[in-house]
C-alpha positions in Angstrom: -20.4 0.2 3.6 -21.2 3.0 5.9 -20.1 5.6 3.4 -24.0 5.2 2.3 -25.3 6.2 5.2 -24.1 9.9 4.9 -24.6 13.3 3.9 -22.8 16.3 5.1 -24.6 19.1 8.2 -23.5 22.3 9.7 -21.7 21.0 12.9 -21.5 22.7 16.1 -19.1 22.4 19.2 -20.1 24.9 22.1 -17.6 24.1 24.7 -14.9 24.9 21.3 -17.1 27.7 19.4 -16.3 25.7 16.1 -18.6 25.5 13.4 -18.2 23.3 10.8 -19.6 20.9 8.0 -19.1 17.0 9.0 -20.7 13.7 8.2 -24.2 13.3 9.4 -24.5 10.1 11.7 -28.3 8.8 10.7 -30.7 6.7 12.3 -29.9 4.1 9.4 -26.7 4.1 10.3 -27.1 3.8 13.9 -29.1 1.0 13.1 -26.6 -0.8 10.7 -24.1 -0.2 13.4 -26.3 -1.5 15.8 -26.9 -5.0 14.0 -23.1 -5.4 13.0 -22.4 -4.8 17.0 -25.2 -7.2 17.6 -26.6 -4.5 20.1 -29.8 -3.6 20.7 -30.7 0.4 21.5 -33.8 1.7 22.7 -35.2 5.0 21.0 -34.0 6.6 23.9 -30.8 5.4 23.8 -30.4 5.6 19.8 -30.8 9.1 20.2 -28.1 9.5 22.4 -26.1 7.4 20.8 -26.2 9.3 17.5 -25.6 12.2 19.1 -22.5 10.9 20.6 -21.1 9.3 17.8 -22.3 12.8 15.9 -19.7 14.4 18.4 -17.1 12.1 17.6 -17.4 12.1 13.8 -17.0 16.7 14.2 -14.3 15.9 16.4 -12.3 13.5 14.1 -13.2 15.8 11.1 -12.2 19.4 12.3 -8.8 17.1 13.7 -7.9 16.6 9.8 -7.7 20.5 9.4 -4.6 20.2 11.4 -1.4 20.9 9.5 0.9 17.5 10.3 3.1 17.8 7.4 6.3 18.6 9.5 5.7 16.1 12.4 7.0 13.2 12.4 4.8 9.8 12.5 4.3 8.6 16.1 5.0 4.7 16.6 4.7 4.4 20.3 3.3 6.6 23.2 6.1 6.3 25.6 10.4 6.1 25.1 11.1 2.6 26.1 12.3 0.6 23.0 12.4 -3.7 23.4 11.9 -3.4 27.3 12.4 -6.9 27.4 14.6 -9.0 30.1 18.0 -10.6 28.5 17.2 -14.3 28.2 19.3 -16.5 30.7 19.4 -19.6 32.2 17.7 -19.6 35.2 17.1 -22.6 37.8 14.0 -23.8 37.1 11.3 -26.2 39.5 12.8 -30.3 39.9 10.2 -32.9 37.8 9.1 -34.1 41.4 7.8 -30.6 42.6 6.2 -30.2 39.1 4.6 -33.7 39.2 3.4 -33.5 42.7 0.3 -32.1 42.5 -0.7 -33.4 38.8 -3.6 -35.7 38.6 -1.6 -38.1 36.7 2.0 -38.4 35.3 3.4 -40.8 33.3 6.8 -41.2 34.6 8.9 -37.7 34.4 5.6 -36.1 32.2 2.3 -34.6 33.2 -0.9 -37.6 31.6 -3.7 -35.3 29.8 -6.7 -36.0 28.2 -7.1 -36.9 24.7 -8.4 -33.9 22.8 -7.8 -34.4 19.3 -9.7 -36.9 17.7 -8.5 -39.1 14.3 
């Protein structure tokens, strides 16, 4: 459980000018991360990562201080409710076009391999 891995810091976003307290991201957690994802970071790289996922913990934290009581839950990013085509009969490709270029038919069906075994 990654809530182990924590303890709270004095955050900083310059580009914002918010200061805040947030999660800490730790190296242990970087590294439990890590071996979940089945990734392997340099120390290079683990350093940038933390820092990174630092920046996205701040910014997912100071997002909670918004006041969302009167807004209404979003469902879906654009207007378009069941864009889907009204289902008619169409015409539809003759059993000899759909045979032709099968490697083997069996009269008006397509011959496949055997893949379940009893």
């Amino acid at each position: 459980m990654l809530c182990e891995f924590y303890s709270l810091w004095l955050g900083y976003i310059p580009s914002l000018n918010i200061t805040f307290a947030v999660m800490e991201v730790t190296s242990e957690m970087v590294d439990k991360l890590a071996h979940l994802a089945r990734l392997y970071f340099t120390e290079e790289e683990k350093k940038d990562f933390t820092a990174d996922l630092q920046n996205m913990v701040a910014f997912v934290e100071k997002l909670k201080e918004i006041d969302t009581t009167h807004v209404a839950p979003l469902l879906h990013m654009g207007d378009a409710v069941n864009a889907l085509r009204k289902d008619e009969i169409q015409g539809s490709v003759p059993t000899t076009d759909a045979l032709a270029n099968a490697p083997e038919a069996n009269g008006s069906f397509f011959t496949v391999p055997k893949v379940i075994k009893k």
